[in-house]
N, C-alpha and C positions, 0 to 999 in steps of 0.2 A: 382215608379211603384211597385206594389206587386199581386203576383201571390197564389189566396187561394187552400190550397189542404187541404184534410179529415185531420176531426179534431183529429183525432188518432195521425197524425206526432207529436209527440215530440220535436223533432230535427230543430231548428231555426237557418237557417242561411242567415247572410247580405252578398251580394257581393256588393265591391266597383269597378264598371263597369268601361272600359277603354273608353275614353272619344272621341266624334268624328265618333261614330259608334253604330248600332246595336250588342250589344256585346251577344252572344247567349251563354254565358256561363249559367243565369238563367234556361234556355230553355232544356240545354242538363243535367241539377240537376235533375230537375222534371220529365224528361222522362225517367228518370232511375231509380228515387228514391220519387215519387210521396205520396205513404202512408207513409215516413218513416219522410220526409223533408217538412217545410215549409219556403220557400223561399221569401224574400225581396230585392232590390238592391235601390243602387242610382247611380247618372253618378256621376264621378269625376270632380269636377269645375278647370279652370274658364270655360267660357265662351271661346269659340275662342279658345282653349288647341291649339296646333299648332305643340308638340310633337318636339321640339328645345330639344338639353340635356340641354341648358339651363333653359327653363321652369321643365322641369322633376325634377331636380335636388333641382327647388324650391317649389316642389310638396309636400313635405313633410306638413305642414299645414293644407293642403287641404287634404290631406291622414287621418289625424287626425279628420277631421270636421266631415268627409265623415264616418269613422267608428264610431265617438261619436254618429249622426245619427242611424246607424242600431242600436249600442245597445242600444240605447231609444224606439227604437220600440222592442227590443226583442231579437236581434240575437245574439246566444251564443259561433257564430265564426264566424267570419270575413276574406271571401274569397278576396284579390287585385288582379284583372285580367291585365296583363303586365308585362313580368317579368324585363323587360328594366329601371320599376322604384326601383326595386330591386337595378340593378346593380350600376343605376346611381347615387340613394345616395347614398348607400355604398363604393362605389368605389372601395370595394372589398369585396372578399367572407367573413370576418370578419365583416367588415363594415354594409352589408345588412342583415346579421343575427340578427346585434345594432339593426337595424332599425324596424325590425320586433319585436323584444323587448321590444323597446319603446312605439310603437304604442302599441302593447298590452298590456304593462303597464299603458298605459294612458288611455285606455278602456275598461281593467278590464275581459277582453276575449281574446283568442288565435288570433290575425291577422296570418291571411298565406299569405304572401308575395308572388307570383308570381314568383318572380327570384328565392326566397329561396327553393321553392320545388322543382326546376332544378335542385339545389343545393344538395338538401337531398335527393334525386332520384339518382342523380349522387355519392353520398357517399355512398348511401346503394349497390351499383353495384360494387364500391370501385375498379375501372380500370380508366387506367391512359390516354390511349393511345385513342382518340376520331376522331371522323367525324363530321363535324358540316353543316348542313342544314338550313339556314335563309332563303328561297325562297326570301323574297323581301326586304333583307335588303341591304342598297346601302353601296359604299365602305366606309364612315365614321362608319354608323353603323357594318357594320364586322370588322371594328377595335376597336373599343369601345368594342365588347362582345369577341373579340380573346382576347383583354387584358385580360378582366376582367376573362376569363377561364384560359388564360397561369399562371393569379396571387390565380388561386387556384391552381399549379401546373397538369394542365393536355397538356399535346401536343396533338397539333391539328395536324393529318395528311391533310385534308384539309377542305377546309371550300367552300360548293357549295352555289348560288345563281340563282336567275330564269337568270340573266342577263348574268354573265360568263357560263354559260350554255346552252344559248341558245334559252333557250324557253321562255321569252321576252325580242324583242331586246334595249330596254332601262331602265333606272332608272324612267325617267318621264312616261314612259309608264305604268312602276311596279305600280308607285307612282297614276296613274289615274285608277286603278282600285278601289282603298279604300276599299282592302281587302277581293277582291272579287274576291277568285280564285277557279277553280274548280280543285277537287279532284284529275284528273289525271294529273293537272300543278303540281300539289303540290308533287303526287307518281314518279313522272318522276323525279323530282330535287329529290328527298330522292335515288331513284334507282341511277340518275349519281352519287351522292356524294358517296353512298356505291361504286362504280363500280371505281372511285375514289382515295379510299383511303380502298383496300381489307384489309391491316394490323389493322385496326382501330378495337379498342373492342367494343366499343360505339358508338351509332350514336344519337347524340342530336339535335331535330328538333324545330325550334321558329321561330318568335315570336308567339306569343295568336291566329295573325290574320290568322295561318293557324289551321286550326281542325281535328285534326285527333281522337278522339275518336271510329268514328266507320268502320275505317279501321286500323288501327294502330297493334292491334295481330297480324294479317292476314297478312301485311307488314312483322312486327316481323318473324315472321316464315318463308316466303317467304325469303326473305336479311341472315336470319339467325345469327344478332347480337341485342342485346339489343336497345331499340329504348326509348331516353328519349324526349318528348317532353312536350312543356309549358302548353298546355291545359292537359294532361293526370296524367303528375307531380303536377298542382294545385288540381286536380278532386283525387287522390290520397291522398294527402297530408289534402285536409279538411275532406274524410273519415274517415283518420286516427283521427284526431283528434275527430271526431263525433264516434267513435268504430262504423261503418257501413263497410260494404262489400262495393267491386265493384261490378256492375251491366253491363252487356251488354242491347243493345237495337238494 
């Protein structure tokens, strides 16, 4: 799929879309950055992704295909929406940094890794002491990403979920919306977790499938502690790279 905007954009970028969903990460570039960006993506393969850490883990190939892809059509950075495939091949915050390396060694452009901009989001804040906010991740997946944050050395005061909180009463339940949560499920878990864990310097909010770009300051300010989330740390981090500002919409 590609999306045309005025021929003035300079600035070419591929997103490697997470797979199994409409991923509005294109959607929310161009609405903020429409004359500056011209945007492309592809879905991540296979077929049937089923999102096991197993398949993730063997993801990397297909991570490769998928950005050789965009820079054959052009794109001059290479956005990976999910930061879970970060984590998963890396296995740790050294690890996913390799990874993000290679790929864009092998593709001759900057990949940004999804996991990695949490990462550098989280180092440029450089506090140690976190709250961590997964709405719908079930208790395997908040063990998988408590590890992989305790082995960048940060303590997690705690770590909330839509389920241990309340506000939906199961995993199969989480799991049958397919990421389709509205705004104030998503404000309501970020508020418990701060309410939570008041010692926390950080509040890190994931995975991709909640979005917070366009309430996210306004939270910030409300809560009154830094707020690192997946979508806002990826939308950050390919700026950077592209020397563009951030945009409100």
């Amino acid at each position: 799929m590609r999306a045309r905007v005025p021929t003035q954009a300079s600035n070419k970028l591929g997103i490697i879309a997470a797979p199994g969903w409409f991923d509005p990460t294109m959607r929310e570039f161009l609405l903020r950055h429409a004359h500056e960006l011209d945007v492309t993506q592809t879905i991540l393969p296979p077929v049937g992704f089923d999102y096991s850490f197993e398949q993730i883990r063997a993801s990397l190939p297909w991570l490769e295909r998928s950005a050789r892809l965009l820079v054959e059509a052009g794109a001059q950075v290479i956005a990976q929406v999910g930061p879970a495939f970060a984590y998963q091949l890396g296995q740790n915050p050294a690890g996913a940094k390799a990874v993000g390396q290679q790929l864009s060694s092998a593709c001759g452009v900057p990949v940004v890794l999804n996991g990695v901009a949490v990462l550098e989001a989280l180092e440029q804040l450089d506090r140690r002491r976190i709250a961590v906010a997964c709405p719908y991740y079930n208790p395997a997946w908040q063990q998988e990403f408590s590890g992989f944050l305790q082995d960048a050395n940060y303590v997690i005061d705690h770590f909330g979920t839509f389920v241990a909180q309340g506000i939906i009463a199961t995993d199969d339940l989480v799991a049958a919306r397919n990421y389709r949560f509205t705004d104030n499920e998503v404000m309501r878990s970020v508020r418990q977790t701060r309410a939570d864990a008041p010692l926390a310097e950080v509040l890190v909010i994931g995975g991709s499938g909640v979005r917070t770009l366009h309430w996210i300051e306004s939270l910030e300010q409300e809560l009154g502690i830094p707020l690192v989330s997946a979508d806002r740390a990826l939308y950050r981090a390919v700026l950077g790279r592209l020397a563009l500002e951030p945009q409100a919409h």
